[in-house]
Steps between C-alpha positions, in 0.01 A plus 500: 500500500734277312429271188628294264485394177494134339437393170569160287557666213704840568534592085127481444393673830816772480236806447289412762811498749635796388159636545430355856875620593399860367216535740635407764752754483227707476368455781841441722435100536826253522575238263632253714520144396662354834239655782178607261155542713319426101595326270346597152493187257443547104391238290225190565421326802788241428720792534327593827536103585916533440502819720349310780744225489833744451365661808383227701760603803320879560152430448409604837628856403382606117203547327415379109387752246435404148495697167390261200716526195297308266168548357446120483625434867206394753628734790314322763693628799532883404290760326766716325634559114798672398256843455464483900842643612404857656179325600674215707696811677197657603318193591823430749555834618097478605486181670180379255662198407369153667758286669406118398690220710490139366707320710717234332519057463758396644634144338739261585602253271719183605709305283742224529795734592365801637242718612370816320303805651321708257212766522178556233275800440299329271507121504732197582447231201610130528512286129716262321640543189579109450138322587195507684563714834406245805531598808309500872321808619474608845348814657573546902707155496188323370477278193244704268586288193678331275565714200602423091478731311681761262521815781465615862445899542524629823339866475489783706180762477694724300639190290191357419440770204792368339563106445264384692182652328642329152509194722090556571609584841286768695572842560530569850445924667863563579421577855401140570738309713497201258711303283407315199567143378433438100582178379546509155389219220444240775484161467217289591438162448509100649821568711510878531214720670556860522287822596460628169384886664789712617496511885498844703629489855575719798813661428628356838540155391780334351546307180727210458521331183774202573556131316526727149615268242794547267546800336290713727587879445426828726399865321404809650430807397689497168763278671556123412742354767763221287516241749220243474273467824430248780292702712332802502359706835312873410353711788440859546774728527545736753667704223301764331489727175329832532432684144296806432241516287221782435263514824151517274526211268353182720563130449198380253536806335881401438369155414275678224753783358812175475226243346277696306213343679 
């Protein structure tokens, strides 16, 4: 077995590193940051978000461990706190932990001068920072509607704990093969009529968003792409992240724990 380590914030999380690094010399497993089999994250999920994107190219090949840092983080995609160390060993050396796989969004976003490729773990949003966002809506190369409003999300399962859910959008069991639309602050009135629900599909179709007015803009993840949008297509990825979480903790009771419902 191989890991590696990545952090945001290397000062703050120096003790747990140095603690991680110890027991694994312990128990005779490589550090390797070019070829790691897990890769053991410390921080919140944003940092889990950046080590997803900085490893986009080998996702086929690692696994995603987490160890929260923070007392005030959410931790929705791992089960760990800096007091785990020795316990995250034995869980690995056992085989006890669950292998989740969420497979990604891909998005491709078209401006007037080029094309841009991009993948999302959590959600692709489309706004505008200058006006009203207007723009046409189209799911499997049909029209669905014409939307105005302030947001588009575009959620996975696993995203739609995040965003979404402030957005009123539903939560969705992360082994559905779904994807979420969430329109948010919508406009309806005299000339514009749109679905004010968000919209869960078959994660087989694809989404084109095109005729976005001036000053459209693309985020995912934590990402926020400069160049202002024409046109927007999202479908599923074949792309997928697998992370490791505790094998007895199930989804509602996730839901419940992260909530406080």
């Amino acid at each position: 077995m191989k890991i590696s380590i990545f952090s945001k914030d290397l000062d703050t999380c120096f003790p747990i590193i140095e603690q991680i690094k110890q027991e694994a010399f312990k128990r005779e497993i490589e550090i390797n940051d070019n070829d790691p089999d897990i890769i053991i994250f410390i921080g919140g999920d944003g940092t889990f978000l950046k080590a997803i994107q900085n490893n986009i190219d080998r996702l086929d090949d690692v696994l995603f461990l987490g160890i929260k840092n923070k007392r005030n983080s959410l931790g929705y995609f791992y089960d760990f706190d800096v007091e785990d160390v020795e316990d995250i060993f034995d869980l690995l050396d056992s085989g006890l932990l669950k292998i989740n796989r969420v497979n990604l969004l891909k998005g491709v976003a078209f401006s007037k001068k080029e094309e841009l490729e991009f993948y999302a773990f959590n959600e692709i949003r489309l706004s505008n920072m200058v006006e009203t966002l207007r723009c046409q809506l189209f799911i499997n190369d049909e029209l669905f509607e014409k939307y105005a409003g302030d947001e588009l999300i575009v959620s996975t399962p696993s995203g739609t704990t995040g965003l979404n859910k402030s957005a009123g959008g539903a939560l969705i069991f992360p082994d559905l093969n779904a994807i979420e639309i969430t329109p948010l602050a919508n406009v309806n009135s005299k000339i514009f009529h749109t679905l004010s629900n968000p919209l869960i599909i078959p994660n087989n179709c694809v989404i084109k968003i095109d005729n976005i007015n001036d000053g459209g803009l693309v985020s995912f993840d934590y990402v926020t792409l400069e160049q202002h949008i024409d046109t927007l297509e999202i479908s599923r990825s074949n792309l997928y992240v697998s992370y490791l979480t505790k094998n007895n903790i199930s989804f509602i009771k996730r839901i419940k724990d992260k909530f406080d419902i």
